[in-house]
N, C-alpha and C positions, 0 to 999 in steps of 0.2 A: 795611059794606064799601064801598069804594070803588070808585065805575063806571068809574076810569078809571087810564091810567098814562103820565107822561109822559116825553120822552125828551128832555130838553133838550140834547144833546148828537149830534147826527146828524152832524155834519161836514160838512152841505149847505148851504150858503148859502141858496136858495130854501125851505128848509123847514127851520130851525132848529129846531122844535122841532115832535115828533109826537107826541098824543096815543092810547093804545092801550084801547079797548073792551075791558072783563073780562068780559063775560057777556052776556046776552040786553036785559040793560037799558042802555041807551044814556049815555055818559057827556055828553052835551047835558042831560040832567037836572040835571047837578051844575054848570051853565055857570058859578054865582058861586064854588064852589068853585074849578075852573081859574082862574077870574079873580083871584080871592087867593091860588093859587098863583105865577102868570104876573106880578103884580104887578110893575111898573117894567122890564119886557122886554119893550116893542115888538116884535114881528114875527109873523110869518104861521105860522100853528098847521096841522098837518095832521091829520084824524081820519082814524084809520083805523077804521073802524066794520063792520069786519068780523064781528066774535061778532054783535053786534045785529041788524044789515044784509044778512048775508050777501053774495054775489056779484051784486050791486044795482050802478046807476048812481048809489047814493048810497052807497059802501060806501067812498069816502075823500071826505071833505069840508076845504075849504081857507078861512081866514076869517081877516081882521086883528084884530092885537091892538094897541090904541094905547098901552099899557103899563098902562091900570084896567081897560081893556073890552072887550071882542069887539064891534067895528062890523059890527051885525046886516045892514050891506046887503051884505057882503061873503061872507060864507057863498056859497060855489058848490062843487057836485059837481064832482070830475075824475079823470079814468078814468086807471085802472095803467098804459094803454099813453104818459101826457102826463107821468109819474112818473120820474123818476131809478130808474137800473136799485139805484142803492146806497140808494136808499128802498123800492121794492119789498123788496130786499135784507133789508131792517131790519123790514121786517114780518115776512115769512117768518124768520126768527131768532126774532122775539121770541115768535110764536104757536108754534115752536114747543118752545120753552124753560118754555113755559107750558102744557104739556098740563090741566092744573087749570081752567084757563080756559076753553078750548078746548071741555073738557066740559059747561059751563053757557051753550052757546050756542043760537040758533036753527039750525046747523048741522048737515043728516044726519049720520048716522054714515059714511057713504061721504065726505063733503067733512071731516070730524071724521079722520078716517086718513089722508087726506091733507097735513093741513097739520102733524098726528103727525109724518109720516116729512120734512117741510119741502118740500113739492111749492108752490110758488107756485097759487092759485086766480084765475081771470080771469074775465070775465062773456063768456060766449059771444055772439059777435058774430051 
């Protein structure tokens, strides 16, 4: 199965394209995968690494693609509050259109019912 799913399609300029976490296994595992997906599209990748991560300061990670490769020095954490409200947006839809997911996460069952009924999850300040 695959660790990850992407969303080429966000309608963001700054973050053209977002990658979304399936489960407790983080899709940085599969990086050459993405990379032969991502193939000959340039631009700036968003993980949201939410299932893996949980409600972490590393739970969306943002990194260039130069259209073969993810420029490893680029990789930086950045918080849902520095986020496009229509990208948070798009997490919250996707997680929760994917309760299956949801389920095979490091995620309580308390934060697992929340993201169920589409509640946005934020790292307490």
């Amino acid at each position: 199965m695959k660790r990850y799913e992407l969303n080429k399609k966000t309608q963001n300029t700054e973050y053209p394209v977002m990658a979304f976490s399936l489960s407790y296994k983080s899709p940085l595992e599969e990086i050459r995968l993405l990379e032969e997906e991502l193939n000959g599209t340039p631009c700036d990748v968003l993980f949201d690494l939410l299932l893996c991560n949980g409600v972490a300061s590393n739970r969306y990670l943002v990194c260039t693609f130069n259209g073969e490769n993810f420029e490893y020095k680029t990789f930086r954490p950045i918080s849902s509050d520095e986020l496009p409200i229509d990208i948070r947006e798009s997490s919250v839809a996707f997680y929760q259109q994917h309760p299956e997911y949801v389920e095979n996460s490091i995620l309580p069952q308390a934060q697992q019912f929340l993201v169920r009924k589409g509640k946005e999850l934020k790292k307490n300040k």
